[in-house]
C-alpha positions in Angstrom: 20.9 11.9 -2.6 20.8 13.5 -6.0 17.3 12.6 -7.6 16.4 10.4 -4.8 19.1 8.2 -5.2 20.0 6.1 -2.1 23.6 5.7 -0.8 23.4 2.3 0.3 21.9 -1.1 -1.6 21.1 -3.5 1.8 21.3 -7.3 1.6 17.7 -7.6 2.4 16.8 -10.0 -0.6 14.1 -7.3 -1.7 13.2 -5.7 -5.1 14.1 -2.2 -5.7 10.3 -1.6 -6.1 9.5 -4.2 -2.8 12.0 -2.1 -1.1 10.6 1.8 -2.3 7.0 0.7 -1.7 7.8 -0.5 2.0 5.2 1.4 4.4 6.9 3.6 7.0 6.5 5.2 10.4 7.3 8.6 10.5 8.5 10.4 13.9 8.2 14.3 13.5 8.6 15.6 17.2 10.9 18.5 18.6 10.8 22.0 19.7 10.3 23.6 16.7 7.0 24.3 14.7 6.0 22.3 12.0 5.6 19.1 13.5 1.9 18.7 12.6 1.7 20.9 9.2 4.6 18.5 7.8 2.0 15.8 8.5 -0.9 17.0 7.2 1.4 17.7 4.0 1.9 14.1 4.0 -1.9 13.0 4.2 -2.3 15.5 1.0 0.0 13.8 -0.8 -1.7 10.4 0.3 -5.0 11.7 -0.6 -3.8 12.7 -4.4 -2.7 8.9 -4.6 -6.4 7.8 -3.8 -5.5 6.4 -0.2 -7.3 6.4 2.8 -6.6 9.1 4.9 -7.4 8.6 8.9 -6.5 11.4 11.4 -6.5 11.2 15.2 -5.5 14.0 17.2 -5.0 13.3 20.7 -5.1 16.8 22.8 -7.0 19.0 20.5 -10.9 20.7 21.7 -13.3 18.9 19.9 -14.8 22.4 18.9 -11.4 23.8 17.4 -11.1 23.3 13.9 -7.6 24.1 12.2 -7.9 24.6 8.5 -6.0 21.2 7.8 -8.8 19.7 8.8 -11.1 21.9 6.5 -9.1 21.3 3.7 -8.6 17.5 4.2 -12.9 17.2 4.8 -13.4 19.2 1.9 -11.3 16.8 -0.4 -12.8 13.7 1.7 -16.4 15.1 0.4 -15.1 15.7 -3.1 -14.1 11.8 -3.3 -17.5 11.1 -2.2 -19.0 13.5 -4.9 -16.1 12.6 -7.7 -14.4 9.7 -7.1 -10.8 11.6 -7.0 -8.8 10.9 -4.6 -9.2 9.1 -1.5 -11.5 9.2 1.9 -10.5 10.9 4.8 -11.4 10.4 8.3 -11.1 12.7 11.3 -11.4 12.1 15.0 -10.6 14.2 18.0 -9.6 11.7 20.6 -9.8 13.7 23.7 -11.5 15.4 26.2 -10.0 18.7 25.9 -7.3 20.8 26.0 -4.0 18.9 27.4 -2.6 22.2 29.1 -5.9 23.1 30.7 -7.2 19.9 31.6 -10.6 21.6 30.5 -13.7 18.8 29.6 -12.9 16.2 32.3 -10.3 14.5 35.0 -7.2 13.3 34.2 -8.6 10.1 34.5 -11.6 10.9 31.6 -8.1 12.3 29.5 -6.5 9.3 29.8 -9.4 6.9 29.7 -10.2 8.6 26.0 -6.5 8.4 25.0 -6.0 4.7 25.9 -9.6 4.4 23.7 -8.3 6.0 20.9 -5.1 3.8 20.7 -7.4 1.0 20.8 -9.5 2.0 18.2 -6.6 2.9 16.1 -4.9 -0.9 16.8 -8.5 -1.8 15.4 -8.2 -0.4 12.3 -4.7 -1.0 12.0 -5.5 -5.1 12.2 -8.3 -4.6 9.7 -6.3 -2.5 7.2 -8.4 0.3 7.4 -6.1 3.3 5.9 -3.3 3.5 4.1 -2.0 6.9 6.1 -2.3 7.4 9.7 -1.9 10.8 11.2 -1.6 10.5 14.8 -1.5 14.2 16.1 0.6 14.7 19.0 0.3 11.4 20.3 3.7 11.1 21.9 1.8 13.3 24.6 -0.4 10.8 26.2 2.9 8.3 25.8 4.7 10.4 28.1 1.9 11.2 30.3 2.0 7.1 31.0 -1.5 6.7 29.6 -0.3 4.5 26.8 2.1 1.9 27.0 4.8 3.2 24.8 6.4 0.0 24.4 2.6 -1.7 23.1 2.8 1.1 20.7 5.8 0.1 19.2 5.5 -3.4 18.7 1.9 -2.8 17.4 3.5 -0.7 14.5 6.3 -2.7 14.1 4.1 -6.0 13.5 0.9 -3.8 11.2 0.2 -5.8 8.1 -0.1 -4.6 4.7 0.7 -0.9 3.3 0.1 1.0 6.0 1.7 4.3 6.8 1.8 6.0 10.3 2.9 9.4 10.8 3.7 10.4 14.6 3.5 14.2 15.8 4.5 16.1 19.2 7.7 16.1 21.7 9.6 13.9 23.1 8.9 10.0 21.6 9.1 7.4 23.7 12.6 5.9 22.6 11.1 2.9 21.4 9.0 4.7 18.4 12.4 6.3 17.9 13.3 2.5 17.4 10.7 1.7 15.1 10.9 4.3 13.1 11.8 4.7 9.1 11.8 8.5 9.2 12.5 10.3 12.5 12.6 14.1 11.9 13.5 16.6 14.7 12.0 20.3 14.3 14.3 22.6 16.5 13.2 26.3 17.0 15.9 28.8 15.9 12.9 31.6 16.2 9.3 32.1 16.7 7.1 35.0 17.2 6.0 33.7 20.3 9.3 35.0 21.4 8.6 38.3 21.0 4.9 38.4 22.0 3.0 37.9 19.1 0.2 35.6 19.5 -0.8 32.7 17.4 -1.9 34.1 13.2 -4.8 32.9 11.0 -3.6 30.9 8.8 0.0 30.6 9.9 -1.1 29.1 13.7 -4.3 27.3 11.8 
């Protein structure tokens, strides 16, 4: 797609421009690292066009801060100072750890998750952001604490221009379904692999 050109013109009775400015759902899930970061890159770019920026992250300690989030705060306090760009929300909407269950029952983890999704359906039906980050929230799909199905149809039927950007492994087929950009991140190497532990700055 040389310059962004597409390969195929649908019969969909849209504009050029009705058809570029469509919101999308984007899927990055897989093995490979990334997932998140490519996200986050997206909610930059959605900050620089004066949107609304609302992150939830799903299985992330409430008191671990990554330096996304820093640097996404930071510019939500500079709209509020300068008027450039646009606000920025971000919630942490579990109880703790996923892998270490630490902060509650599974029950209290899902109870939050299935919260979060409602509060995020919320906001969704009021228009509330233009770009959704919702940070490895295929896990509590898979975990069966939200119904992945709901999810779908929810994102399939959102009004207006809002754009949803899904992180973590394995998506419930039907997001597959849904979405405009589905983007699998497969490991060739890692550091991991050879004992080195998580970097500043690289890790978060």
């Amino acid at each position: 797609m040389p310059q962004g050109e597409t390969t195929v013109t649908p019969d969909d009775g849209l504009t050029t421009r009705q058809r570029r400015n469509r919101p999308v759902v984007a899927i990055h899930y897989g093995a490979g690292k990334g997932k998140s970061t490519a996200a986050f890159g997206l909610a930059l770019r959605g900050w620089n066009q004066g949107w609304s920026i609302g992150v939830f992250q799903f299985v992330k300690s409430a008191k671990w801060k990554i330096g996304e989030q820093e640097a996404l705060m930071a510019l939500g306090e500079v709209h509020e100072r300068t008027g450039r760009g646009g606000p920025v929300e971000w919630h942490k909407m579990g109880s703790g750890w996923s892998w270490s269950r630490k902060g509650g029952t599974e029950a209290d983890h899902a109870a939050d998750a299935l919260e979060g999704w409602r509060e995020i359906k919320r906001r969704l039906a009021a228009e509330t952001h233009q770009i959704y980050v919702l940070d490895e929230f295929t896990y509590p799909i898979k975990w069966g604490w939200i119904d992945g199905e709901e999810v779908a149809r929810t994102l399939a039927e959102r009004p207006g221009n809002q754009h949803v950007i899904i992180t973590g492994r394995d998506p419930h087929p039907a997001l597959l379904e849904v979405a405009d950009i589905a983007t699998e991140m497969t490991k060739v190497k890692h550091p991991f692999d050879t004992g080195q532990k998580g970097q500043r700055g690289i890790e978060w």
